[in-house]
C-alpha positions in Angstrom: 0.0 0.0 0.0 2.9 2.6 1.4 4.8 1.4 -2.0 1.7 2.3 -4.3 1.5 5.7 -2.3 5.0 6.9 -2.9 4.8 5.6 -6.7 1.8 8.0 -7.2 3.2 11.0 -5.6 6.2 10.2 -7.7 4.3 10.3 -11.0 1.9 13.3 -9.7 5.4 15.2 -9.7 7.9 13.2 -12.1 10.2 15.6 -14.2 13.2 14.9 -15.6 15.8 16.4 -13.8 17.4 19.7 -14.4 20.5 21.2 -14.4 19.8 25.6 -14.9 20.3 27.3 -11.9 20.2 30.8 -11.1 22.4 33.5 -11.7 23.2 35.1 -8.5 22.5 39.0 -8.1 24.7 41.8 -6.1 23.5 41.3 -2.7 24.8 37.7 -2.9 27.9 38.6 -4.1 29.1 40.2 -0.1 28.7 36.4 0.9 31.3 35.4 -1.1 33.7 38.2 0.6 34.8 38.8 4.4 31.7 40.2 6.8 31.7 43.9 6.9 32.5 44.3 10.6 32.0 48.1 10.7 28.1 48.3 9.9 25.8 50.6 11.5 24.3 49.1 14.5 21.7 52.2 14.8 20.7 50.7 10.8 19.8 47.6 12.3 18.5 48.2 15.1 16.1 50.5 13.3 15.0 47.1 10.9 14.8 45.0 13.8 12.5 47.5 15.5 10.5 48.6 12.4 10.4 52.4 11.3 6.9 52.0 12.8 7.0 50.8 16.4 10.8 52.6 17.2 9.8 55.4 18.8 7.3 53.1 21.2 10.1 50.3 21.4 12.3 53.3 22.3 10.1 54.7 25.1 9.5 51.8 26.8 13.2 50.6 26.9 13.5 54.0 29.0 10.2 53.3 31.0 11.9 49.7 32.2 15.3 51.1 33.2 13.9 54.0 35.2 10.8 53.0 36.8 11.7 51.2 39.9 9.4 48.3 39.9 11.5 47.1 37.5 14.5 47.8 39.1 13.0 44.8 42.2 14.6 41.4 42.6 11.8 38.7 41.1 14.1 35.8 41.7 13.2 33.5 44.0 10.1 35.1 45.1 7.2 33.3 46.6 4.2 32.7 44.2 2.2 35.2 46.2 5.0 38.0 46.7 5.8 37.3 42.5 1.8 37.8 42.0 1.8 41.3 43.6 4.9 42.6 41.7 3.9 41.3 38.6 0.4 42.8 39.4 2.2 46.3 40.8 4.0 46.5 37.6 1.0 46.4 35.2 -0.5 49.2 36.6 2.7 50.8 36.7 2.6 50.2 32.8 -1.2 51.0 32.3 -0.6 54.4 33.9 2.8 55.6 32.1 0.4 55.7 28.9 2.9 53.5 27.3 -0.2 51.7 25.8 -4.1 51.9 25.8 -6.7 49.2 25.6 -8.1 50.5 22.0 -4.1 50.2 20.8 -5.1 46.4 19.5 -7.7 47.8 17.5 -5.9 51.3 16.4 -2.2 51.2 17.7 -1.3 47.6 17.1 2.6 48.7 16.7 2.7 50.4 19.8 1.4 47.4 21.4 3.3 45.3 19.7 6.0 46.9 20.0 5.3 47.1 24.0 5.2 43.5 24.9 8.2 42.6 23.1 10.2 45.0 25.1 8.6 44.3 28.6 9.1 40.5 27.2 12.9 41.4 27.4 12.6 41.6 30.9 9.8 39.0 32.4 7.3 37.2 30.2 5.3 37.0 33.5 4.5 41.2 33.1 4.0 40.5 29.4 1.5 37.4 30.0 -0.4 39.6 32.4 -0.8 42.7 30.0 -1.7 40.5 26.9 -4.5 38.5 29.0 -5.8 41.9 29.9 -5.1 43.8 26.9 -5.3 42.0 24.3 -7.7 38.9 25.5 -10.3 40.9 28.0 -9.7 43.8 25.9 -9.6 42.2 22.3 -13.2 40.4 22.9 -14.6 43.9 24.6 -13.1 45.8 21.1 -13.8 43.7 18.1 -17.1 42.2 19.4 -18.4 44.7 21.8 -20.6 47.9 20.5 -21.2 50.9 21.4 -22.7 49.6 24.7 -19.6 48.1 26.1 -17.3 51.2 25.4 -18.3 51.7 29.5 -15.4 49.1 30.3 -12.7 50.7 28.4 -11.8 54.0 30.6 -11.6 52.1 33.7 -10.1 48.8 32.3 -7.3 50.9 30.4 -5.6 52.2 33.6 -6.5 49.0 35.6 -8.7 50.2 38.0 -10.8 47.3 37.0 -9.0 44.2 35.0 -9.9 41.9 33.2 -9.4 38.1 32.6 -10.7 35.9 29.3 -12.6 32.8 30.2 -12.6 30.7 27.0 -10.8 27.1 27.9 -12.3 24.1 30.3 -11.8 21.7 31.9 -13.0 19.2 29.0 -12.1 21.2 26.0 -9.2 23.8 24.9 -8.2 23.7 21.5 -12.1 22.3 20.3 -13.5 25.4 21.4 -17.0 24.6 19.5 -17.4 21.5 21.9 -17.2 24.1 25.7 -20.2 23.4 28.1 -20.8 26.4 29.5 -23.9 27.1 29.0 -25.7 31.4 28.8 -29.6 30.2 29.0 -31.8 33.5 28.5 -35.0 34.5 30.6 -37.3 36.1 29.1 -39.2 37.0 32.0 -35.9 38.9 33.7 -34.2 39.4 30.4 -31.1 38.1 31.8 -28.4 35.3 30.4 -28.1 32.5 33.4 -24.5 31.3 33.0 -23.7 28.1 34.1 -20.7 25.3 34.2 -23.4 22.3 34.2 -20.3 19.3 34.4 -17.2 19.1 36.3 -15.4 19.4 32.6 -17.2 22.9 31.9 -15.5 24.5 34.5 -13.1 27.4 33.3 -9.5 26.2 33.7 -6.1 28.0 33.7 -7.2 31.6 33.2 -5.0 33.9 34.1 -5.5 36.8 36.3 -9.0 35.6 38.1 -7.9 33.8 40.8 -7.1 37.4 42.7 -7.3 39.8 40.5 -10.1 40.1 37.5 -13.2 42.2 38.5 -14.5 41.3 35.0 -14.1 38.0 32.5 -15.3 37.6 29.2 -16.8 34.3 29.3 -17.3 31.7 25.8 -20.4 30.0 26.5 -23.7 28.4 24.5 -26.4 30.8 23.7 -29.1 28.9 24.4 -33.4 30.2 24.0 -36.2 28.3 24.5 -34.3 24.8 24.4 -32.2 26.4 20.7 -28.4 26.1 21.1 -27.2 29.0 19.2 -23.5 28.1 19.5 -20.5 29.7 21.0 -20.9 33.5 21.8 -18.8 36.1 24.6 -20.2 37.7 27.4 -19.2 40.1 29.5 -19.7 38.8 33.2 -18.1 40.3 36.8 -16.1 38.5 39.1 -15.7 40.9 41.6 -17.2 43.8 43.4 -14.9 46.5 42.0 -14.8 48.5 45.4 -14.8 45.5 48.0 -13.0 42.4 45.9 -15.6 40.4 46.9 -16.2 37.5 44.8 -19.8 37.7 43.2 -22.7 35.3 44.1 -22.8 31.8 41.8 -18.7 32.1 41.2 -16.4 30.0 42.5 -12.9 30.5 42.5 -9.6 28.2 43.2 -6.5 28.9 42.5 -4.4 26.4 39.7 -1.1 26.5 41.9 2.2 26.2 41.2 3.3 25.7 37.9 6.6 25.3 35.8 6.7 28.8 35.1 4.5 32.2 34.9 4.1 31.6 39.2 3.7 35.5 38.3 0.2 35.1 36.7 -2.6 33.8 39.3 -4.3 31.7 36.7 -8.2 30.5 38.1 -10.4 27.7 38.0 -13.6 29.3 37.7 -17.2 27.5 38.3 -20.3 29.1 37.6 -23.7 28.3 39.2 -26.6 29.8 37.8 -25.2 33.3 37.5 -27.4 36.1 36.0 -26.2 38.7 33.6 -27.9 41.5 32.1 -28.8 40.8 28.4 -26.9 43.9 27.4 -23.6 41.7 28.8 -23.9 39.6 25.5 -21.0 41.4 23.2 -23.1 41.9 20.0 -21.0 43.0 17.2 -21.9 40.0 15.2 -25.7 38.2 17.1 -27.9 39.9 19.7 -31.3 38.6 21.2 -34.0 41.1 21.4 -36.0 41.5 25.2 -38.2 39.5 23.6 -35.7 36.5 23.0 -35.4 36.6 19.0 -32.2 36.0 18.2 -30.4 37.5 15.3 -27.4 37.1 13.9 -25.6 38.4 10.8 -24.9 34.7 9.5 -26.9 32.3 8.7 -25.2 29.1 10.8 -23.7 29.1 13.9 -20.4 27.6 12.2 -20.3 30.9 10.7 -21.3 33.1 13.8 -18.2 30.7 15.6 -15.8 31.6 12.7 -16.0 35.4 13.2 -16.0 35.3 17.3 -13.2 34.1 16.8 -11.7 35.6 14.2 -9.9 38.5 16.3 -8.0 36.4 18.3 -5.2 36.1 15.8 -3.9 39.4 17.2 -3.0 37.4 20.5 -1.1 35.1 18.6 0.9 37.8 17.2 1.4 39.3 20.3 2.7 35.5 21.9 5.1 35.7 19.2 6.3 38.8 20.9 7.1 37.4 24.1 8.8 34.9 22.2 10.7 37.2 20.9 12.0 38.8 23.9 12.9 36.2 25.4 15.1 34.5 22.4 16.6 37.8 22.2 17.7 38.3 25.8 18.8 34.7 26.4 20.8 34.9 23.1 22.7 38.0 24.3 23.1 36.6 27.6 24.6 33.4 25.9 26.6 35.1 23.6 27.9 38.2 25.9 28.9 34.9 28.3 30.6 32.9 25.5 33.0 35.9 25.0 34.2 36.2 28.1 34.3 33.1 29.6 37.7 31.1 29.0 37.8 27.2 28.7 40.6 24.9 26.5 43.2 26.6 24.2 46.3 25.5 22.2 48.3 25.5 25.5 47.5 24.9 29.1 48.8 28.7 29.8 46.2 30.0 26.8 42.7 29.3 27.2 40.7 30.9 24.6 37.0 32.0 24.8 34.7 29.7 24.5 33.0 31.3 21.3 35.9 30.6 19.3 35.1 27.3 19.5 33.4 26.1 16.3 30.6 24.0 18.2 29.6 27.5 20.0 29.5 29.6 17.0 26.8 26.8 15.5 24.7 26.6 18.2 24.0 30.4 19.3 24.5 31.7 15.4 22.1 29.7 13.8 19.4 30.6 16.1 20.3 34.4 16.4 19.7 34.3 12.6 16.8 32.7 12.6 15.1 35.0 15.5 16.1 38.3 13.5 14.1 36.7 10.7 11.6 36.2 12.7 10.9 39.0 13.9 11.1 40.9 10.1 8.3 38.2 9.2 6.0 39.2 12.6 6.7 43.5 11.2 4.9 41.8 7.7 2.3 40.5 9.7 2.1 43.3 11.8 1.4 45.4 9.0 -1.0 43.2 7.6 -3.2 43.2 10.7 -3.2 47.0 10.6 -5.1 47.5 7.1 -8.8 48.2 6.5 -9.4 45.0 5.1 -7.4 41.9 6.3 -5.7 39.1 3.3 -7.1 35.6 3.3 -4.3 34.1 4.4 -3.8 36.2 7.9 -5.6 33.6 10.1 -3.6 31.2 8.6 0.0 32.5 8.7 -0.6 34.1 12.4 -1.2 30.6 13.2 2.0 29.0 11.6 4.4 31.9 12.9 3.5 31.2 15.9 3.5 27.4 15.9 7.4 27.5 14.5 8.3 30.8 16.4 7.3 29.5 20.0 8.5 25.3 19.1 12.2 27.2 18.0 12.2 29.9 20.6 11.8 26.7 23.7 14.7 25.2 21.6 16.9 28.1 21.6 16.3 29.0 25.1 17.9 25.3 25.7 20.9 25.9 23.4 21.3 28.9 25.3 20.9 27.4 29.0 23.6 24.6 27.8 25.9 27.3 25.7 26.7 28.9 29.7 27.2 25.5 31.6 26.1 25.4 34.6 25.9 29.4 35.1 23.2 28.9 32.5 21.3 26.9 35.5 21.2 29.7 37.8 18.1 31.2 38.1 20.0 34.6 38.8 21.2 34.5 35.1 17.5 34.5 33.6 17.9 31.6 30.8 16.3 29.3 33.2 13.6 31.6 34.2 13.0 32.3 30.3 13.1 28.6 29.8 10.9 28.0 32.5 8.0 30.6 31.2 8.1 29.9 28.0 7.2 26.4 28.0 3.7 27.2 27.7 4.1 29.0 25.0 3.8 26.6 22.4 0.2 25.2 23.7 -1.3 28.5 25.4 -3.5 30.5 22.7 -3.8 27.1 20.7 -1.7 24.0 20.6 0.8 24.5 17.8 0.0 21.0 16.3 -3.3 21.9 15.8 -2.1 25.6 15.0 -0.1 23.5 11.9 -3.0 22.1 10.5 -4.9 25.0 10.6 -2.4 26.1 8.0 -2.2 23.1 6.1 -6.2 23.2 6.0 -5.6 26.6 4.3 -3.2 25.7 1.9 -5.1 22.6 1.0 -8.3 25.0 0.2 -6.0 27.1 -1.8 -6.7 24.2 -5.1 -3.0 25.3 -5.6 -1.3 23.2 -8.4 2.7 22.3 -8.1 4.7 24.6 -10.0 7.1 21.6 -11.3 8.3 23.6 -14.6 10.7 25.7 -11.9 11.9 21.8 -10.4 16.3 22.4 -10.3 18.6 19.8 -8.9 21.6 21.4 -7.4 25.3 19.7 -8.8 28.4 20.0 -9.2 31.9 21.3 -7.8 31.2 24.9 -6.9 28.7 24.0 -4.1 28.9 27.7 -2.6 28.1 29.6 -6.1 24.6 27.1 -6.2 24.0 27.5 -3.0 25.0 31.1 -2.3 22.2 32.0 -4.5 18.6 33.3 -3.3 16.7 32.3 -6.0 18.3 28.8 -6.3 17.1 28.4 -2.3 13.8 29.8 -3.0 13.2 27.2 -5.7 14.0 24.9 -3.1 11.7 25.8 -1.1 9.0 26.5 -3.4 9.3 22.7 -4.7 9.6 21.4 -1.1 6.1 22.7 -0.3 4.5 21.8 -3.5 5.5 18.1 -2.9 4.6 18.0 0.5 0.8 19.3 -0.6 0.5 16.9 -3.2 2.0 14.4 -0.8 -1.2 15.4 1.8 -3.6 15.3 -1.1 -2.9 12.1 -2.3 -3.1 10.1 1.2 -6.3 11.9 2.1 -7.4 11.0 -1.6 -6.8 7.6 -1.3 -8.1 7.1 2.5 -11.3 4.6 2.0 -12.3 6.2 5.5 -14.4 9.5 6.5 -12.8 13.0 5.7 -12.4 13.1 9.6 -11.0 9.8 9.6 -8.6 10.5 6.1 -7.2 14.3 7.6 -6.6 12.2 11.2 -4.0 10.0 9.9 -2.5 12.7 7.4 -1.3 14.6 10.5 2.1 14.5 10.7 2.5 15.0 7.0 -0.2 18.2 7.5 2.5 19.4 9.8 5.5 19.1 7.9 3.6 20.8 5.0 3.2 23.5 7.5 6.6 23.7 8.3 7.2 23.9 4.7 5.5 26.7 4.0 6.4 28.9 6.5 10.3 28.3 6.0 9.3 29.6 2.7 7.9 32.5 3.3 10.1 33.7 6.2 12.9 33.2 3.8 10.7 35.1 1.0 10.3 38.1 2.8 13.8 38.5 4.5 14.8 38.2 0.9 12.0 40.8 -0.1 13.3 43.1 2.9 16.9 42.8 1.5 15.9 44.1 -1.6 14.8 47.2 0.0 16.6 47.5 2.8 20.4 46.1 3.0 21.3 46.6 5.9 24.5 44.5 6.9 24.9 41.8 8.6 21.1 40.6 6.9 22.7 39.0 4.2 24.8 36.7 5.8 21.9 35.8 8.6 19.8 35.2 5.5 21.8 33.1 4.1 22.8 31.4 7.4 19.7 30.3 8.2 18.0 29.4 4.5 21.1 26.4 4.9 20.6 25.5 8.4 17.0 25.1 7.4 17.8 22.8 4.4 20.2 21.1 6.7 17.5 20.2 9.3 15.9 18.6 5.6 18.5 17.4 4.5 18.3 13.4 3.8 14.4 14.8 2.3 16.2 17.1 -0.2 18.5 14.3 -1.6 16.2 11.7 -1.9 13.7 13.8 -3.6 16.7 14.7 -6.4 16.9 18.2 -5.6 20.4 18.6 -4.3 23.0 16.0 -5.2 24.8 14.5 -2.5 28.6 15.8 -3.4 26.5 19.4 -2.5 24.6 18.2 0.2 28.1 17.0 1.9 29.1 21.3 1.5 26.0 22.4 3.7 27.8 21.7 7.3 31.1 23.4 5.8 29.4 26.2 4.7 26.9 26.5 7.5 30.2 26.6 9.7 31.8 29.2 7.4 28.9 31.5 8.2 28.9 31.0 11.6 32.2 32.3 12.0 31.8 35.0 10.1 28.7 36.1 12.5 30.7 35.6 15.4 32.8 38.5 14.2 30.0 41.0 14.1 28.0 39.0 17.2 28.5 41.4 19.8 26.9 44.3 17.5 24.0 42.5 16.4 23.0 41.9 20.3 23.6 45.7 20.7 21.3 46.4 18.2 18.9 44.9 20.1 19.0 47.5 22.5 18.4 45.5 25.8 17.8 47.8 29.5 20.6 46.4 31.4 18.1 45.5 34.5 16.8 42.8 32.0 19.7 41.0 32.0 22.2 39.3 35.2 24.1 41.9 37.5 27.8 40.1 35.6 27.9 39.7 31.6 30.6 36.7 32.7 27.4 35.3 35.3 29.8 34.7 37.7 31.3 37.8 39.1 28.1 38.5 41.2 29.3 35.6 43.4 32.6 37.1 44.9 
């Protein structure tokens, strides 16, 4: 059967080989010479920030070295001494005016640009803002009216905050199948929330369990006996002037937990709580006093889709907090490899350790790949600000930050082992990075499911390969094919198309229900996924260099387009696309590049502008001990 399924693909794709390449263009031609090791930092910094959130990256980097909650010890802090910081700095934030609740509707850059700075410093402070800016606030913005604009004055300074009350018990990622149940009265003309089974209770959200006055709650409109499907409502936890906890909710606290013991995340039952009707946030269905329910689609599939729709802003914003974090533990890595002394050609003359050749690979590769990133999440960024948003938004928000947060837990462990054992200390941050942003790659959707979201998309996209553009990389001068955008690009391009044809077939040839034939396609959905987004990451940091050249971008492009086909590498050769006397160059000149970055390593991590209190008291992490 497995035989008869590669012989189809084969023949769905079968070309005969060529042998014209690409010409390479000017920009590739400073790969082929020594780096330039007297670039303008302040250049890229500025394209790492984005012309358009600078000036906000900028204040904020000021607002975190001056203000002195920021300037407190968080290390070692009990869970509920960690809450209260983490809690005194947010309003700290929410009343410099660094950022405003409507700023995910009308700012996004200075949001944006917001949590990946205060993501430099703790992604506990970050987690908390985006629950209540971007989650609480998101759901009040994009599907409140004009009747819930009453929340935002308050909300935006924090005198009353806000928690988002979506996952349960039973269900996370299937959020079509949550339990909670909004019956409406007639009689009162009230919604009765309710958690009717164990399973329905609200799980894992953040900020209730001490501090939420108000949580926008996912639950089943239900009139007369009529499930209506998933819809948000706005429903208080608290008294706002006493704390007291309201009647019908019931609160417990999730405990300790790897990471984020800065965030009081809540279990939160409801018993027969009443609402107002008004609470139901009616941008897209309301239900009249008189219980007709109207909605402006015809299915509640539909209605679902566009609840939740917005959300994709708070994958973005993860993907900030990744950022951060890679960023910081990558300068703290590499700050450390440049000091600290280990091994050299005599006993008298140990060497740094970033001259070694195993250190160069592990922290270059990923400090390529996060400065890519981060150019791909400015695209995006600027996407989610115009009038009217592409097709394939949803889609790519998803797959960024599936591959963003699965490479950002794996750098974060390159960096912890990069330092040794200094890298353990909690003191030196890694491990507190490592430790918070595990979550990150199931919180705000699982990333497996997040990768067939996207393969879903492209399936839908009835896209046909592109075979005619098929090249096989050969011959002696491995570094001329190779050192050649467009040749990589074709790599890539021909990589995804026979990955989708791949999916296609085996759910084409599944005897079994659609559910059934996508359920065991999974793991080749995902690498499709994969596919595609090394593809378009590469695309636009190509795109960006044709605009913008700022050194080092060529090398890191370059850098991380063969690292990439590296982590592919037995799949390239065995689909004919790169010979094996050039697949044998990669490691060489993966390790060329590597040392070339090393050179310029110390600027690029200054061009990332880090406040000094974000980082440990000794750039050698050991100096604070004496």
């Amino acid at each position: 059967m497995y035989k008869n399924r590669i012989e189809i693909i084969k023949k769905h794709l079968e070309v005969n080989i060529p042998t014209n390449v690409n010409n390479k263009n000017g920009i590739e031609n400073e790969l082929f010479n020594p780096i330039d090791t007297n670039f303008n930092v302040g250049e890229l910094k500025l394209l790492i920030d984005s012309v358009e959130a600078s000036k906000y990256k900028d204040a904020t980097r000021e607002f975190i070295k001056n203000h002195p909650k920021f300037k407190e010890n968080f290390i070692g802090l009990n869970m509920e001494s960690y809450r209260q910081l983490v809690l005194e700095q947010c309003v700290a934030i929410a009343n410099s005016g660094l950022i405003h609740l409507t700023d995910i509707k009308n700012n996004l850059h200075r949001y944006a640009g917001a949590v990946e700075m205060f993501s430099y410093y703790n992604n506990n402070v970050c987690t908390k803002l985006g629950v209540h800016y971007t989650l609480f606030g998101g759901t009040i913005m994009f599907l409140g009216t004009s009747r819930h604009e009453k929340y935002i004055e308050d909300a935006n300074t924090l005198k009353t905050m806000g928690c988002f009350a979506m996952t349960e018990i039973g269900h996370g990622s299937n959020v079509r199948g949550i339990e909670t149940t909004a019956h409406y009265d007639k009689q009162t003309k009230e919604f009765i929330i309710h958690s009717p089974t164990p399973t329905s209770e609200k799980f894992w959200i953040g900020g209730s369990y001490l501090h939420a006055t108000y949580t926008t709650v996912f639950a089943n409109l239900i009139i007369d006996g009529t499930n209506h499907g998933v819809h948000a409502f706005v429903v208080p936890l608290r008294c706002a002037k006493s704390g007291s906890i309201m009647n019908g909710i019931h609160i417990k606290d999730c405990g300790h937990k790897l990471g984020l013991n800065g965030i009081d995340n809540g279990q939160i039952r409801f018993t027969q709580v009443r609402i107002p009707r008004e609470n139901l946030l009616n941008k897209y269905s309301d239900v009249s006093e008189d219980g007709i329910y109207k909605s402006q689609f015809n299915t509640p599939i539909k209605n679902f889709a566009a609840t939740m729709a917005p959300f994709i802003v708070g994958r973005m914003a993860i993907t900030k907090g990744c950022s951060g974090a890679a960023k910081t533990s990558l300068s703290i890595a590499i700050e450390f490899s440049h000091l600290r002394k280990q091994f050299g050609p005599t006993p008298n003359n140990e060497l740094p350790l970033i001259t070694l050749s195993s250190q160069q690979r592990r922290l270059m590769a990923p400090l390529a790949r996060t400065i890519l990133f981060d150019l791909y999440i400015q695209r995006l960024t600027n996407e989610l600000c115009q009038p009217k948003l592409p097709a394939s938004i949803h889609a790519h928000c998803s797959g960024i930050k599936a591959v963003y947060s699965w490479f950002c837990v794996g750098a974060l462990q390159t960096c912890r082992e990069a330092c040794g054992g200094q890298g353990y200390r909690s003191a030196n941050r890694i491990a507190e990075f490592k430790n918070d942003c595990d979550i990150v790659c199931t919180y705000e959707g699982d990333n497996t499911v997040l990768m067939q979201q996207l393969a879903k998309y492209l399936l839908g996209l009835k896209k046909k390969p592109t075979t005619a553009n098929r090249i096989y990389l050969d011959g002696d001068d491995a570094k001329s094919l190779l050192f050649n955008f467009a040749n990589i690009h074709q790599l890539f391009e021909t990589r995804e198309d026979i990955r989708l044809a791949e999916l296609k077939q085996i759910i084409s040839n599944s005897k079994e229900s659609a559910y059934s034939a996508f359920n065991n396609a999974i793991p080749w959905a995902v690498k499709l996924g994969f596919a595609h987004m090394t593809k378009i990451v590469f695309q636009n940091s190509v795109d960006t260099l044709k605009t913008k050249n700022v050194k080092p971008l060529a090398h890191l492009v370059m850098l991380d387009a063969l690292v990439s086909i590296e982590e592919d590498l037995g799949w390239f050769v065995s689909n004919h696309l790169i010979s094996p006397n050039v697949a044998q160059a990669i490691p060489f000149l993966i390790q060329d590049l590597c040392s070339e970055v090393t050179k310029v390593s110390k600027q690029i991590i200054a061009s990332f502008d880090i406040p000094e209190n974000c980082k440990p008291e000794s750039k050698d992490l050991i100096s604070d001990l004496f």
